[in-house]
C-alpha positions in Angstrom: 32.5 31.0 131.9 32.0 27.9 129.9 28.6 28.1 129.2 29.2 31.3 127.2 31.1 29.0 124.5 30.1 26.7 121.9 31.4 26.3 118.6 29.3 28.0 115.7 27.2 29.8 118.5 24.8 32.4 117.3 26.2 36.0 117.1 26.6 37.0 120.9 25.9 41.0 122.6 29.7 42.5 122.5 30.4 45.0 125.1 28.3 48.4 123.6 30.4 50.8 122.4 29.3 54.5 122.1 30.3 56.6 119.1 33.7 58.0 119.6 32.3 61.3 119.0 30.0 60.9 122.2 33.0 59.8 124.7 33.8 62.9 126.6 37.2 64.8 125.2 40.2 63.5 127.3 38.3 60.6 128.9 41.0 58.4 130.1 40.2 54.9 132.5 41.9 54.1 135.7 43.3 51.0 134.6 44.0 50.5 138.2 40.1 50.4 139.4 39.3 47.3 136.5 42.8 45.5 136.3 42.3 42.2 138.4 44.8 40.4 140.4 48.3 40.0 139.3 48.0 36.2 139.1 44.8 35.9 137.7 45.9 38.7 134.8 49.3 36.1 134.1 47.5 32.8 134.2 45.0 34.0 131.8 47.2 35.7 129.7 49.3 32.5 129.6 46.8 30.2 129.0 45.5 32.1 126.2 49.0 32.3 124.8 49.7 28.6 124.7 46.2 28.0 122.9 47.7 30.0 120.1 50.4 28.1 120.2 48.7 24.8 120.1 46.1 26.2 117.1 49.4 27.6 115.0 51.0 24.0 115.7 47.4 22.5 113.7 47.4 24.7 111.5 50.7 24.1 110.3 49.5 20.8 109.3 46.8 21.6 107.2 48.6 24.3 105.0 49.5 22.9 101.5 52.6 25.6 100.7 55.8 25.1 102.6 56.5 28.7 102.7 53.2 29.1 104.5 54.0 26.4 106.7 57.5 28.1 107.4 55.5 31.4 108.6 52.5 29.9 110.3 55.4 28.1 112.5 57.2 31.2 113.5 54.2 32.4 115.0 53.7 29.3 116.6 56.9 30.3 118.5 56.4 33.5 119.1 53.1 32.6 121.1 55.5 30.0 122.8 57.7 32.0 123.8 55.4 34.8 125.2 53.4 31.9 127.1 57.2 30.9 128.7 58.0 34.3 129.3 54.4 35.1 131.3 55.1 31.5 133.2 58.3 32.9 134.1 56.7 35.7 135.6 54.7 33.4 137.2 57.3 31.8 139.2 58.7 35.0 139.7 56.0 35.2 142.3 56.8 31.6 143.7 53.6 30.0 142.3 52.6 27.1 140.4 52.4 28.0 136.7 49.9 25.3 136.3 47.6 25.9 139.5 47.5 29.8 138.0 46.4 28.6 134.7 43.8 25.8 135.9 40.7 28.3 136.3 41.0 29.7 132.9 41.6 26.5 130.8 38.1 25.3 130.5 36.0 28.5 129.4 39.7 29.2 127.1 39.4 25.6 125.7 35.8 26.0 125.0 36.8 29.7 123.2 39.1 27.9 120.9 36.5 25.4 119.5 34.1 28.0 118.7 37.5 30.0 117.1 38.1 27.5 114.8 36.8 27.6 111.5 35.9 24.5 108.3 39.2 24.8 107.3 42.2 26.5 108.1 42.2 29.9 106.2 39.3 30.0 108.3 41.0 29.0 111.9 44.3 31.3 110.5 42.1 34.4 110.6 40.8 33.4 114.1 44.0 33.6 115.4 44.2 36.8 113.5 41.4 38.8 115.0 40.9 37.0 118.5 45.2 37.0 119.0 45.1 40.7 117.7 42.3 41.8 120.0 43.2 40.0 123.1 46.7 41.0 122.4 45.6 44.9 122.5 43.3 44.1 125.2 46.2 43.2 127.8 48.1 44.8 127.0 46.6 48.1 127.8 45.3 46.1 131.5 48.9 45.4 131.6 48.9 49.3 132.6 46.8 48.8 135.5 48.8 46.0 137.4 51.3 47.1 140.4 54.9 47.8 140.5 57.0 46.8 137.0 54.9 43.7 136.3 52.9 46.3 133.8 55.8 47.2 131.9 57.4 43.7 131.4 54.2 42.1 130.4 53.3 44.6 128.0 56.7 44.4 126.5 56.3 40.2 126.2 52.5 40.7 124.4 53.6 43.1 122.2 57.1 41.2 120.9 57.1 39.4 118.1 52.9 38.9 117.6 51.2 36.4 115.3 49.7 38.7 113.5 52.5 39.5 111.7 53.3 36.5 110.4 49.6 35.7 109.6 48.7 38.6 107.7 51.2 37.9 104.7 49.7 34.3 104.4 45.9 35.7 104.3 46.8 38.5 101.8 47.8 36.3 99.6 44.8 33.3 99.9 42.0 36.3 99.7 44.2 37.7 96.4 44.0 34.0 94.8 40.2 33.6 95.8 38.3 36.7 95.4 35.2 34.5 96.9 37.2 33.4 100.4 37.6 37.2 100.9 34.1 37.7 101.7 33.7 34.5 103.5 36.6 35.3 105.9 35.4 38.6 106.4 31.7 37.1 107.8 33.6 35.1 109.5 35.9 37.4 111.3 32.7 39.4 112.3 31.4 36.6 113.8 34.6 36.2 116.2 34.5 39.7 117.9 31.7 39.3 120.2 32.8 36.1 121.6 36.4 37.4 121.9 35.6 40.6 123.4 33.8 38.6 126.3 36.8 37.2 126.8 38.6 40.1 127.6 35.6 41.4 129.8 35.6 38.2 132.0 39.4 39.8 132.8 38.2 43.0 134.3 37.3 43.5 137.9 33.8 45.3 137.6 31.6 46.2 140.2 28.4 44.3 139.0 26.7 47.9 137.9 26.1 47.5 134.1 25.8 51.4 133.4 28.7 52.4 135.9 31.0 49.4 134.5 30.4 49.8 130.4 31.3 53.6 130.9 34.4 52.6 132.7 35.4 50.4 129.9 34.0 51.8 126.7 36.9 53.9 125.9 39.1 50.5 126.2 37.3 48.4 124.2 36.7 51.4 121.7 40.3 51.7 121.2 41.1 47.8 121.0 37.8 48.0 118.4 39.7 50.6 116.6 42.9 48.5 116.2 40.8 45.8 115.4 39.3 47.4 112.3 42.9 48.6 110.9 44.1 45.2 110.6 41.0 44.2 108.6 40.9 47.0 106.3 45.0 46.4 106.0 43.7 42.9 104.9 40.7 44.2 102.6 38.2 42.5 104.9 35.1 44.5 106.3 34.9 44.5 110.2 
């Protein structure tokens, strides 16, 4: 997994995505068939979640306005909190929070590096897009794990997201600076690829290319979807 990371790395292949129009009417995905192991889906979920928190904690530094600052570290929390809440879960299932996080941290470490940009509007609107389409991401493979864990994870992922915090701040840097809008948006487009990998190395496929990318498509077109609303919300092109 690490080897697919590097900060600044050339635009990468995302997951193809047919047209809408050419997915079948009513398609739906057996979340069950691609949804790995419950412990593998927390500690990576967790992980991620406590890099956000660790990125918000930098960024805070860095911002010059003390209302931004104020904002950037409420999200901060609210990652924390969500990482807490999925280590809870973890222990629900008597194992070692940190032993369940351990295979992730590396290739998730790496991710982050690459996710953060030359200065910190930059890093803030990585958060933005890779937090808002992992976020998506698991929560619709929360769907696909047994029993209530599902339920209870989505509920955690979807509570209180960065995003909301963030988008205020950006609206109002790319209102001051008509020139950082396009520069954020090129550098938004650069992030997908790398961040929908992310979410692929989640899935359990079964090592066909075809089979597994029509299995998925209709995921990762809907997370791509999402995606594209919060950009336009922000007047950036995805």
């Amino acid at each position: 997994m690490a080897s697919w990371f590097s900060r600044r790395s050339a635009p990468v292949d995302a997951p193809k995505l047919k047209p809408r129009r050419q997915q079948p009417a009513g398609l739906r995905v057996d979340l069950r068939e691609i949804a790995p192991e419950l412990l593998p889906f927390l500690g990576q979920v967790a992980y991620l979640q406590l890099q956000a928190f660790e990125t918000l904690s930098r960024v805070v530094q860095q911002v010059p306005s003390l209302t931004s600052k104020e904002s950037i570290a409420l999200a901060a929390g609210a990652a924390l909190s969500r990482h807490q809440a999925i280590v809870a879960e973890i222990r629900r299932h008597d194992a070692d929070p940190a032993e369940v996080m351990v295979p992730f941290a590396h290739a998730i470490d790496g991710f982050q590096a690459m996710a953060t940009g030359r200065d910190w509007q930059e890093t803030l609107l990585g958060v933005y897009v890779t937090e808002g389409l992992l976020t998506d991401f698991f929560m619709r493979l929360a769907q696909g794990l047994p029993g209530d864990v599902g339920p209870r994870a989505a509920s955690v992922l979807g509570a209180q997201t960065a995003t909301e915090q963030i988008a205020g701040i950006l609206e109002q840097e790319i209102a001051a600076d008509a020139a950082l809008g396009s520069r954020l948006a090129m550098w938004g487009r650069r992030l997908v690829g790398d961040t929908l990998l992310v979410a692929r190395s989640a899935l359990r496929l079964s090592g066909n290319q075809r089979s597994d990318d029509e299995r998925i498509d209709p995921v990762f077109t809907e997370v791509i979807g999402a995606h594209t609303r919060r950009m336009d919300a922000l007047g950036l092109t995805a």
